[in-house]
C-alpha positions as CSV (number, residue, x, y, z in Angstrom):
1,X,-109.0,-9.9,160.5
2,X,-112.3,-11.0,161.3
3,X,-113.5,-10.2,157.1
4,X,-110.6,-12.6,156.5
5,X,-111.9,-15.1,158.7
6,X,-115.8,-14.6,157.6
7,X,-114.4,-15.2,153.9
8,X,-112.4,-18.4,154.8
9,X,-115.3,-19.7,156.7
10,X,-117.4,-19.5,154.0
11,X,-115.0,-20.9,151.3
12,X,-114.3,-24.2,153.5
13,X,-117.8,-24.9,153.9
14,X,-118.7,-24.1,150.2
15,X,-115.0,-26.7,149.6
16,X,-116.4,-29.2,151.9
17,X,-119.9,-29.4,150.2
18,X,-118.6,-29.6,147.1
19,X,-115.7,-32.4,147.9
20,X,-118.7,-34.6,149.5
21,X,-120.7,-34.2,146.3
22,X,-117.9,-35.0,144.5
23,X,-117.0,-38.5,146.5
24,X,-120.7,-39.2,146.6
25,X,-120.9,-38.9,142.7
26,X,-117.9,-41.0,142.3
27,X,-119.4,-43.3,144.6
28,X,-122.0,-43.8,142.6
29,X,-120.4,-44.0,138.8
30,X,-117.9,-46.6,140.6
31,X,-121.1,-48.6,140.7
32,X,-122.0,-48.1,136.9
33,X,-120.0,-50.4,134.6
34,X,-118.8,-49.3,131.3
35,X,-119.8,-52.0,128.6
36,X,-116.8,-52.5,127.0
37,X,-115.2,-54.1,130.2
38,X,-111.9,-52.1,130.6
39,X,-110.5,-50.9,133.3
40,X,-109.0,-47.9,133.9
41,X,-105.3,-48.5,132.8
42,X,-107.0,-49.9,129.9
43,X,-108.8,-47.0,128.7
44,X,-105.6,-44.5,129.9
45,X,-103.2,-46.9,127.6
46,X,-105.9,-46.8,124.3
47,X,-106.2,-43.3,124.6
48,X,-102.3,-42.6,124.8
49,X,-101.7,-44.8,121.8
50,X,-104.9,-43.1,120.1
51,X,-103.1,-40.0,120.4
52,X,-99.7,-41.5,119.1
53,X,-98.1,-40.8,122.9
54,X,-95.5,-43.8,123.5
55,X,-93.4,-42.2,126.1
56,X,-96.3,-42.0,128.9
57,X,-96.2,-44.6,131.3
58,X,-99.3,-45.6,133.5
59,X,-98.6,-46.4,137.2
60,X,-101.0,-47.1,140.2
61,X,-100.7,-44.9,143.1
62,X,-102.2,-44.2,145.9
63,X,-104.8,-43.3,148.1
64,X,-108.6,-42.0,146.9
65,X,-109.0,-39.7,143.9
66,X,-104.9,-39.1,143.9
67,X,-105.0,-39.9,140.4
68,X,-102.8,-37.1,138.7
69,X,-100.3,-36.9,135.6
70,X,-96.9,-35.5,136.1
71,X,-95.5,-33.6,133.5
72,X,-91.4,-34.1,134.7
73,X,-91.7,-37.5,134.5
74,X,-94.4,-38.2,131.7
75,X,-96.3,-40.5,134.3
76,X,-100.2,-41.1,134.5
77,X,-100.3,-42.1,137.6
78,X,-104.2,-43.8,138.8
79,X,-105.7,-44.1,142.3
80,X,-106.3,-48.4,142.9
81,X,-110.0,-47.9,142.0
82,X,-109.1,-46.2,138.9
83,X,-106.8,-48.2,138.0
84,X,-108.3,-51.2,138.7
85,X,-111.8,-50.0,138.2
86,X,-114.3,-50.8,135.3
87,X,-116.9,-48.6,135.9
88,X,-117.9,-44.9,134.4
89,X,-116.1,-43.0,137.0
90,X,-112.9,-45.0,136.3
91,X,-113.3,-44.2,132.6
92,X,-113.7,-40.5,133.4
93,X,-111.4,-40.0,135.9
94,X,-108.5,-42.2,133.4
95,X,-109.4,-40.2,129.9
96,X,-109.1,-36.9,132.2
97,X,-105.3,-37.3,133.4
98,X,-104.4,-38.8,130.2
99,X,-106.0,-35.4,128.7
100,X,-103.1,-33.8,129.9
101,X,-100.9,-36.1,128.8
102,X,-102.2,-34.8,125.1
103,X,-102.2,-31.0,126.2
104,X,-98.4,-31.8,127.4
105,X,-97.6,-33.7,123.9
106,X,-99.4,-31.2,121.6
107,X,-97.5,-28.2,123.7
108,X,-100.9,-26.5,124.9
109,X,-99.8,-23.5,125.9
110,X,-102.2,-23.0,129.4
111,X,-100.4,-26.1,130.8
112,X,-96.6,-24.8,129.6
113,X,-97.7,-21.4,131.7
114,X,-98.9,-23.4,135.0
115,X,-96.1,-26.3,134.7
116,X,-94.0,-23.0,134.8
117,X,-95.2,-21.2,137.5
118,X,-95.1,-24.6,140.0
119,X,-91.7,-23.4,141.3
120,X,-92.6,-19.7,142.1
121,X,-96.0,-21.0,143.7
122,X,-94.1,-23.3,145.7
123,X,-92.1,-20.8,147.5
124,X,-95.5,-18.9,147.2
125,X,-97.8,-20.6,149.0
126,X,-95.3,-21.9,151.9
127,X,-95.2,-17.7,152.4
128,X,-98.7,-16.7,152.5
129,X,-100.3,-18.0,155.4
130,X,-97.5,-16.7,157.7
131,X,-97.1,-13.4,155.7
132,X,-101.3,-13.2,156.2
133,X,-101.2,-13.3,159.5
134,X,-98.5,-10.4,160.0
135,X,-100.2,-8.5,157.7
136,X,-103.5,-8.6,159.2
137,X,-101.8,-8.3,162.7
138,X,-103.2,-11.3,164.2
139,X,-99.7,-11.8,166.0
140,X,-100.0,-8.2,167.5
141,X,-97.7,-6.4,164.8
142,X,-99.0,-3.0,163.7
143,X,-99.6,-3.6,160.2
144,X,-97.4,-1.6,157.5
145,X,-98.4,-0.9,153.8
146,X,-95.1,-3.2,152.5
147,X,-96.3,-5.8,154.3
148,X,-99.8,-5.7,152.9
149,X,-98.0,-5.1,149.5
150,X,-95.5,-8.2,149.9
151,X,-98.3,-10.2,150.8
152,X,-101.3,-8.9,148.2
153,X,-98.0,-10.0,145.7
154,X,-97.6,-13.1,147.3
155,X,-101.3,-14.1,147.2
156,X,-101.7,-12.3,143.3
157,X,-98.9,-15.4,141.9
158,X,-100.8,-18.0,143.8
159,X,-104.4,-16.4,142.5
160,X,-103.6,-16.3,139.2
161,X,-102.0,-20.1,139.3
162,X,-105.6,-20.7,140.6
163,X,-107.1,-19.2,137.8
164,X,-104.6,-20.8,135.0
165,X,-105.2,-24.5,136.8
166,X,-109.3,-23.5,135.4
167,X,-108.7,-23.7,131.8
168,X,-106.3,-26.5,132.0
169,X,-108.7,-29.1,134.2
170,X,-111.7,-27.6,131.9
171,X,-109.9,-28.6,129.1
172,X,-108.6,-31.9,129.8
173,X,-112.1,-32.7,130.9
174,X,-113.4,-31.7,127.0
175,X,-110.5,-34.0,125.6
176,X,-111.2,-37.0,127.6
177,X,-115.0,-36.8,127.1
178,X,-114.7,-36.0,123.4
179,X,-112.5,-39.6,123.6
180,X,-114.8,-41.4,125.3
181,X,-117.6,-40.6,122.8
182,X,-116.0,-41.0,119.4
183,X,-113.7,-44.6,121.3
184,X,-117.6,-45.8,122.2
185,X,-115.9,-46.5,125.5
186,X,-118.3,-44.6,127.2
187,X,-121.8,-43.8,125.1
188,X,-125.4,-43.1,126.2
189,X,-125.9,-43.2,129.7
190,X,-121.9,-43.8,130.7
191,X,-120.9,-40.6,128.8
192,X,-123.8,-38.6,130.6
193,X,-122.3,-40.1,133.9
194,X,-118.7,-39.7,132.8
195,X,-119.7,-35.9,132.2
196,X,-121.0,-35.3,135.4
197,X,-118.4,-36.9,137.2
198,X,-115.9,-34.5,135.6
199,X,-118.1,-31.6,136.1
200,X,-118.4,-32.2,140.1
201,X,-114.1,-32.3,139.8
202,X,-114.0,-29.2,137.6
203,X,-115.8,-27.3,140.7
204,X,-113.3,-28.0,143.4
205,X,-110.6,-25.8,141.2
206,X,-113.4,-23.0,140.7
207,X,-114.2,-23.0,144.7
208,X,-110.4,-22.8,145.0
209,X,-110.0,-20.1,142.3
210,X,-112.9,-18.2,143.6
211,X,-111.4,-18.5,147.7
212,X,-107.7,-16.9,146.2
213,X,-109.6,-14.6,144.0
214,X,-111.7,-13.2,147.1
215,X,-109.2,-13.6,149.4
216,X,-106.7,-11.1,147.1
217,X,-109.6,-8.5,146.7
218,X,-110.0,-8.4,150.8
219,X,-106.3,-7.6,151.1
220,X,-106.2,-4.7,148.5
221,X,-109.9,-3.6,149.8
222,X,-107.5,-3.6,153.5
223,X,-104.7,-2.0,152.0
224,X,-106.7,0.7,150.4
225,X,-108.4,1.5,153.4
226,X,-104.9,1.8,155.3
């Protein structure tokens, strides 16, 4: 129990590092305007009709950095300072959910396999936490080898979602850059801050991906030793 605890403790720091970095970055582009003037529902509708995609709507959410598109109901939605915003990080953070939007239109196979797995992972990860603590007897149950097995499954479909989200965000991230470079909405300076931006985003999947990843590897290290 105590390995598991070592290797969450570790993880949430690493997680908490990098979503500071992150907000501080995107503090910092919100401050750097793009020259062309648009805001982010601006650059998220020119880059849909670039791409020919008429059946995406844009909507403004809520909260900071919820900005996410949903695949069920073809909606980009924005957070209020992306939406609103006129700045690189706006750009960046706009071209990037609208990236999917592309990967959904042009069937890009990686998103088909995670939009997939959403409902299994659901069930999934409502499971694991409870099914980790039996298994690693923290409620005082003598640990059996089915239980380490139904929970090393458990944490294997929400591992490899982890993994699959990777190449998705990674790619969306090259579609929305390659966008804002050949629109001119973001050039020089703005694409160099756009990229970084993105980057700094792209890590909190791979801190995520790394934590399940590590996490899995404990348990069948456990189980093996049982």
């Amino acid at each position: 129990m105590l390995g598991y605890f070592i290797i969450a403790g570790v993880f949430s720091v690493i997680g908490m590092i990098i979503s500071g970095r992150l907000r501080s970055k995107f503090s910092y582009y919100s401050q750097m305007p793009v020259r062309s003037g648009m805001s982010g529902a601006e650059i998220a509708d020119s880059m849909l009709r670039h791409y020919g995609i008429r059946d995406v709507k844009i909507v403004e959410g809520q909260g900071f950095l919820s900005d996410h598109y949903n695949p069920l109901s073809k909606t980009v939605s924005l957070s209020p300072d992306v939406y609103h915003g006129r700045s690189v990080a706006a750009a960046a953070v706009a071209a990037h959910e609208c990236g999917h939007a592309v990967q959904h239109a042009t069937a890009y196979s990686m998103l088909q396999l995670r939009s997939a797995m959403v409902p299994v992972v659901s069930v999934a990860s409502g499971l694991q936490q409870y099914l980790l603590l039996f298994a690693l007897g923290a409620f005082g149950v003598a640990s059996s080898n089915l239980l380490l097995l139904i929970t090393i499954g458990v944490f294997g479909v929400t591992t490899l979602f982890s993994l699959v989200t990777l190449p998705v965000e990674f790619d969306a991230s090259k579609r929305a850059l390659a966008w804002l470079d050949q629109s001119n909405v973001a050039r020089g300076q703005e694409y160099d801050g756009a990229k970084d931006a993105l980057w700094w985003a792209a890590m909190t999947y791979v801190s995520a991906a790394l934590s399940a990843l590590v996490t899995l590897l404990y348990l069948i290290m456990r189980l093996n030793n049982n």
